[in-house]
C-alpha positions in Angstrom: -239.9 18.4 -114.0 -240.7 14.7 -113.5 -237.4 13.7 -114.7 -235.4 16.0 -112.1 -238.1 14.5 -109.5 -236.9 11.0 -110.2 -233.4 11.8 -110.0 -233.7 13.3 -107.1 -235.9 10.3 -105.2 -232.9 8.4 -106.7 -230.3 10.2 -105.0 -232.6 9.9 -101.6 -233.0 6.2 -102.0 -229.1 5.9 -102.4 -228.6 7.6 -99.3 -231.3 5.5 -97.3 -229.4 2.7 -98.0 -225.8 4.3 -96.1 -225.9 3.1 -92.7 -226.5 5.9 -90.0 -222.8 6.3 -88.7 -221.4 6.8 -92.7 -224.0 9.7 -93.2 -222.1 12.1 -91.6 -218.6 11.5 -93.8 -221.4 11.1 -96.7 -222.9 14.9 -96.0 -219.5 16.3 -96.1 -219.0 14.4 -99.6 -221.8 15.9 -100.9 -221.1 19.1 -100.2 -217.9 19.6 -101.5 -218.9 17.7 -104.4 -221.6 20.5 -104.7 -218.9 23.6 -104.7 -216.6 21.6 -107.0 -219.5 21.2 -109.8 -220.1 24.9 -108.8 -216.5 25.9 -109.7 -216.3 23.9 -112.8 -219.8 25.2 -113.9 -218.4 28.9 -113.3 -214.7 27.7 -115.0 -216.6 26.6 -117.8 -218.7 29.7 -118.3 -215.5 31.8 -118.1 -213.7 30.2 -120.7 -217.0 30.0 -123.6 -217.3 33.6 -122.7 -213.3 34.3 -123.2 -214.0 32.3 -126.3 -216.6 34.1 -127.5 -214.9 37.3 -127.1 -211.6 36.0 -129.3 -213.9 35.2 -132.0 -216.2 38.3 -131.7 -212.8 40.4 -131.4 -209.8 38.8 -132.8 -207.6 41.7 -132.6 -205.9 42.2 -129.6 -205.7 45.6 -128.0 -202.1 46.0 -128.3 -202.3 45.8 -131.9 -204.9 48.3 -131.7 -203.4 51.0 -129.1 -202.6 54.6 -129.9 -200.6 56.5 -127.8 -202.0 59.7 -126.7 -199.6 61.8 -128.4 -200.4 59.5 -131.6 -203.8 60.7 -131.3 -203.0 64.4 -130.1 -201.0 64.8 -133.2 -204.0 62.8 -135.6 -206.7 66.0 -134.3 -203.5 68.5 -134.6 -203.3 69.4 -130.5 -199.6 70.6 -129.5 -200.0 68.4 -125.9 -197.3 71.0 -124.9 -200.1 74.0 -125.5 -202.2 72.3 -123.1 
């Protein structure tokens, strides 16, 4: 905890130091900074997690699909009968 303490008393002492009429352009820096860290952070979780999948599932579905006639026919239902 004391090292995200520091880091933020040295993002406070930065801004001290901007002189009152930049603090305005400086607060709208920030904050889009802010949502683009947010995006990557999210980006970033998206693709391990698409990553993960691949490995944990390396067979794509298509390769995998029956048609429901395929399978009608495998447990011997006439799809016409039904």
């Amino acid at each position: 905890m004391e090292a995200n303490t520091n880091q933020k008393q040295r993002c406070i002492n930065i801004i001290e130091r901007f002189p009152e009429e930049q603090l305005s352009m400086l607060a709208d820096y920030l904050e889009n900074m802010r949502k683009m860290l947010d995006e990557a952070y999210d980006m970033a979780f998206c693709v391990s997690l698409a990553e993960l999948h691949k490995s944990y599932n390396p067979v794509h579905i298509e390769e995998d699909f029956s048609s429901i006639e395929d399978v009608a026919n495998r447990l011997g239902v006439n799809l016409n009968d039904v």
